[in-house]
OpenMM code with the backbone's topology and positions (N, CA, C; nanometers):
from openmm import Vec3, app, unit

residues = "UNK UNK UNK UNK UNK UNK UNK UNK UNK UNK UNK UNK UNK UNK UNK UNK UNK UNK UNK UNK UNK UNK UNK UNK UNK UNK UNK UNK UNK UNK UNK UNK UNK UNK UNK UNK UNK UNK UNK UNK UNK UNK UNK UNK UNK UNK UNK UNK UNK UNK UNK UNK UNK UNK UNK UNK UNK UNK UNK UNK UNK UNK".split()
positions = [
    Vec3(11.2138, 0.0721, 1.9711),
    Vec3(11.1971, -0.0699, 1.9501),
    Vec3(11.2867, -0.1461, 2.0472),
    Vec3(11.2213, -0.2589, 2.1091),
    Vec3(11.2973, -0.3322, 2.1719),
    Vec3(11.3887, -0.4330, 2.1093),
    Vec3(11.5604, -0.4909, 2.1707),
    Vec3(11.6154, -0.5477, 2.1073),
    Vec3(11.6062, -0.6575, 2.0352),
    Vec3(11.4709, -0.7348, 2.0927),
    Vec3(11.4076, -0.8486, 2.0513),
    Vec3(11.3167, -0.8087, 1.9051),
    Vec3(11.2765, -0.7204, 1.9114),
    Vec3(11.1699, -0.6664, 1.7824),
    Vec3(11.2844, -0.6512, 1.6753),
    Vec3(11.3833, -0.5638, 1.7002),
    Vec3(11.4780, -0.5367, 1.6096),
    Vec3(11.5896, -0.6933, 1.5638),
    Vec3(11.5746, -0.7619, 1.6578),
    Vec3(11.6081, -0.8994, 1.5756),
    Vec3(11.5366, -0.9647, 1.5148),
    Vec3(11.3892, -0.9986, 1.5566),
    Vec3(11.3075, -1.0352, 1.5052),
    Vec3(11.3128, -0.9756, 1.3448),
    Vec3(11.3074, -0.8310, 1.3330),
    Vec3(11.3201, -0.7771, 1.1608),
    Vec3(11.4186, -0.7866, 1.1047),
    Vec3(11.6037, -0.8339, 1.1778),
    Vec3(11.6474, -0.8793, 1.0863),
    Vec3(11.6391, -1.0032, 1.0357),
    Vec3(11.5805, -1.0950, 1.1459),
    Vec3(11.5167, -1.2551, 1.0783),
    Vec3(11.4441, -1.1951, 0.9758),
    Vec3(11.3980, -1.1044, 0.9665),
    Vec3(11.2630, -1.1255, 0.8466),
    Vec3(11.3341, -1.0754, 0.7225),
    Vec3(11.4017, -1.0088, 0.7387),
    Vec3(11.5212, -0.9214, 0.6558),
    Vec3(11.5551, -1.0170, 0.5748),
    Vec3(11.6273, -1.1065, 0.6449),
    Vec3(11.7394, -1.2265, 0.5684),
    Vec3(11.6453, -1.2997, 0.5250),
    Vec3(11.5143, -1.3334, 0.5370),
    Vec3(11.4250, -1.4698, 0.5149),
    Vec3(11.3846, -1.3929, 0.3766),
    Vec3(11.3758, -1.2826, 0.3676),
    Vec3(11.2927, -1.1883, 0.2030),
    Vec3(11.4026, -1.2044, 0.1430),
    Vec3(11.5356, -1.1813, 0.1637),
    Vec3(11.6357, -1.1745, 0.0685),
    Vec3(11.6657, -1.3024, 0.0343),
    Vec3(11.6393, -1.4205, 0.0903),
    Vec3(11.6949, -1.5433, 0.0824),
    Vec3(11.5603, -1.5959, -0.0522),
    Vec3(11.4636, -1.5523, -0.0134),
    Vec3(11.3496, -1.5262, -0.0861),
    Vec3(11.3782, -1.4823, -0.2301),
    Vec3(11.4023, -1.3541, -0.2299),
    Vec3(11.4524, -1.2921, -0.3512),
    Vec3(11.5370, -1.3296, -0.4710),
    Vec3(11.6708, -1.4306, -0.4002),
    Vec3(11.7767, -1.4980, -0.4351),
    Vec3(11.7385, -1.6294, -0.5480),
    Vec3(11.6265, -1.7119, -0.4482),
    Vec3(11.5615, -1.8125, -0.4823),
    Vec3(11.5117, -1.8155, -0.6319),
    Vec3(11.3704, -1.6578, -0.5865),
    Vec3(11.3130, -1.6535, -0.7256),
    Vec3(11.3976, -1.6185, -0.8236),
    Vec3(11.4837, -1.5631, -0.8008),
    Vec3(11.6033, -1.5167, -0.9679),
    Vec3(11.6885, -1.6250, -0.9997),
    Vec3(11.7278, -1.6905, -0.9271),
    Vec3(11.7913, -1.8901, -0.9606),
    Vec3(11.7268, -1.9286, -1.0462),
    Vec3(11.5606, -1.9336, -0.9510),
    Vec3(11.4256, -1.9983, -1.0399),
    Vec3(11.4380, -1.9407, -1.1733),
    Vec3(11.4285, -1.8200, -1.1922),
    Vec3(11.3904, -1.7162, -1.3175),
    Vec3(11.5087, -1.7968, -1.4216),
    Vec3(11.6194, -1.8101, -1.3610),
    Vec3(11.7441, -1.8229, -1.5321),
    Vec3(11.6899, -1.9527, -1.5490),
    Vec3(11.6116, -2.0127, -1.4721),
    Vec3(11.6301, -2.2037, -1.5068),
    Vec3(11.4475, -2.2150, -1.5836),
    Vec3(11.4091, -2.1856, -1.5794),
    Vec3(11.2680, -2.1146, -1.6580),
    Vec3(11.2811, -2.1530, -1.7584),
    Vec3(11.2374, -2.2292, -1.8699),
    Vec3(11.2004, -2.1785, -1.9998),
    Vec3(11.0788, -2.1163, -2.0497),
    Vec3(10.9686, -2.1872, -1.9307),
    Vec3(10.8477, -2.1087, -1.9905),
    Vec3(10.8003, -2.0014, -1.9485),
    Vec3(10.7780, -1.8878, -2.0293),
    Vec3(10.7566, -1.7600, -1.9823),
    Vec3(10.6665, -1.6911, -1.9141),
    Vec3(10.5098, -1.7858, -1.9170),
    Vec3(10.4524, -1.7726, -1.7901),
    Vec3(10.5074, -1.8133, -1.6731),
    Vec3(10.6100, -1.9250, -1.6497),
    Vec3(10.6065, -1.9018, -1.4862),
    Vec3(10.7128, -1.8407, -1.4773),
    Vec3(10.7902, -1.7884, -1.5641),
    Vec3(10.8977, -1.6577, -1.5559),
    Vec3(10.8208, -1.5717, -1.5088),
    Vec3(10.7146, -1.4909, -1.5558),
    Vec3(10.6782, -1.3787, -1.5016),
    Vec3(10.6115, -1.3830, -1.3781),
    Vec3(10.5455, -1.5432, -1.3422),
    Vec3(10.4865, -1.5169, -1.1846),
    Vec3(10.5911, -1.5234, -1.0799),
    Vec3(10.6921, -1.6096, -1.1377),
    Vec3(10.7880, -1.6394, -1.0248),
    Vec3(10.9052, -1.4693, -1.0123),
    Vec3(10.9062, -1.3734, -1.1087),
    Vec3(10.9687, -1.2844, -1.1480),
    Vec3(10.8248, -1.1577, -1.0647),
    Vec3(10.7278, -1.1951, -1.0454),
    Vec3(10.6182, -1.1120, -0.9407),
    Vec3(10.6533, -1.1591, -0.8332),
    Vec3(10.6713, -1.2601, -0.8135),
    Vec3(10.7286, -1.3020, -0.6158),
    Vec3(10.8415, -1.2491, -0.6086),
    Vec3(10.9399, -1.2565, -0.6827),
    Vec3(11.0707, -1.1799, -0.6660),
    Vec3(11.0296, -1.0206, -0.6178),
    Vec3(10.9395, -0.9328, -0.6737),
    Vec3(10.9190, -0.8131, -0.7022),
    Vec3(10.8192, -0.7971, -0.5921),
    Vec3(10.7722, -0.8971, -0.5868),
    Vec3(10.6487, -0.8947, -0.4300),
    Vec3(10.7859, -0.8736, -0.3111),
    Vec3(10.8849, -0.9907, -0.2658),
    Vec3(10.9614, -0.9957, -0.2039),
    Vec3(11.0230, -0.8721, -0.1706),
    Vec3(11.0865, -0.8481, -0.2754),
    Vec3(11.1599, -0.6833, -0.2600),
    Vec3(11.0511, -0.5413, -0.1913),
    Vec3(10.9305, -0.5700, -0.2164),
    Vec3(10.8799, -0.4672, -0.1746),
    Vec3(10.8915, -0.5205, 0.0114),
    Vec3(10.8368, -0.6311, 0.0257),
    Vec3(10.8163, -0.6693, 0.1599),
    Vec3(10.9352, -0.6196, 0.2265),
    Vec3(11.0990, -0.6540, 0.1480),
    Vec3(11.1851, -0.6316, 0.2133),
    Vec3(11.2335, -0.4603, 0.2548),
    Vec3(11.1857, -0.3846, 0.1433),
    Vec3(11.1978, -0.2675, 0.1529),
    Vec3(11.0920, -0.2250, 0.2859),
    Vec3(10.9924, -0.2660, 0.2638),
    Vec3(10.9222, -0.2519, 0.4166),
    Vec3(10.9722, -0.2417, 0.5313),
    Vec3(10.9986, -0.3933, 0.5670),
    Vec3(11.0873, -0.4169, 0.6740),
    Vec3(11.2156, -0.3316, 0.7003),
    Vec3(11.2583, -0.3069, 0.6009),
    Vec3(11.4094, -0.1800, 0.6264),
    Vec3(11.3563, -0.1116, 0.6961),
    Vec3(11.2676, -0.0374, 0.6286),
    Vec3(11.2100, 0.0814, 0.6888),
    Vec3(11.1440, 0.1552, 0.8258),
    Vec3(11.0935, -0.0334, 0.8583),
    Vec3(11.0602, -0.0271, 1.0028),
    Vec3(11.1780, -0.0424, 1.0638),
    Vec3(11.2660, -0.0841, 1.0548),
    Vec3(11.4698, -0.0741, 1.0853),
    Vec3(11.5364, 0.0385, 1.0984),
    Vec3(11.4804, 0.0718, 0.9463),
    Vec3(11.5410, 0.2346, 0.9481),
    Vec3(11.4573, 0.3529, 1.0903),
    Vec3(11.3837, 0.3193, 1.0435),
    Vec3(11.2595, 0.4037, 1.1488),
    Vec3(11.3277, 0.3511, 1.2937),
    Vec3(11.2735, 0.2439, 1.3349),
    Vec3(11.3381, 0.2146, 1.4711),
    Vec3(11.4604, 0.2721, 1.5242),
    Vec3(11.5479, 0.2597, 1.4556),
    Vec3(11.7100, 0.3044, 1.5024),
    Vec3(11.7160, 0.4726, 1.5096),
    Vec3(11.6325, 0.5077, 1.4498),
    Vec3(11.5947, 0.6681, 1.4593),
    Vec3(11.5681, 0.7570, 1.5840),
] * unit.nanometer
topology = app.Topology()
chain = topology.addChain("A")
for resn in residues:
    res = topology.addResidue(resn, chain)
    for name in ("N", "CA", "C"):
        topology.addAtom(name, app.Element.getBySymbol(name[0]), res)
C-alpha cells in the first residue's frame, strides 16, 4: 500500500470511531427504546466497518 492509501484508512479509522462514540452518547440520552436499538445498530454497523478497515491496515503493513 502506498503512503497515501494508508493515510487515507487512518482518516477512515478515526471518522468510524468518532462515529461509534457519537452513537453511544446518543444511546444514554435515549429514552425511547426504538431509537435506542436503531441508533445502538449504527453503533454495531460502525464497529464492523471499523474492524474492516483495520484489517485492510493490518493486511497492508504485512
Amino acid at each position: 500500500m502506498t503512503l497515501k492509501e494508508l493515510q487515507y484508512l487512518e482518516d477512515a479509522l478515526g471518522h468510524e470511531k468518532f462515529f461509534q462514540t457519537k452513537c453511544n452518547e446518543a444511546m444514554s440520552q435515549l429514552g425511547d427504546e426504538h431509537l435506542r436499538n436503531c441508533v445502538q445498530q449504527m453503533a454495531q454497523k460502525h464497529q464492523q466497518i471499523y474492524s474492516s478497515l483495520y484489517g485492510l491496515l493490518s493486511g497492508g503493513a504485512a
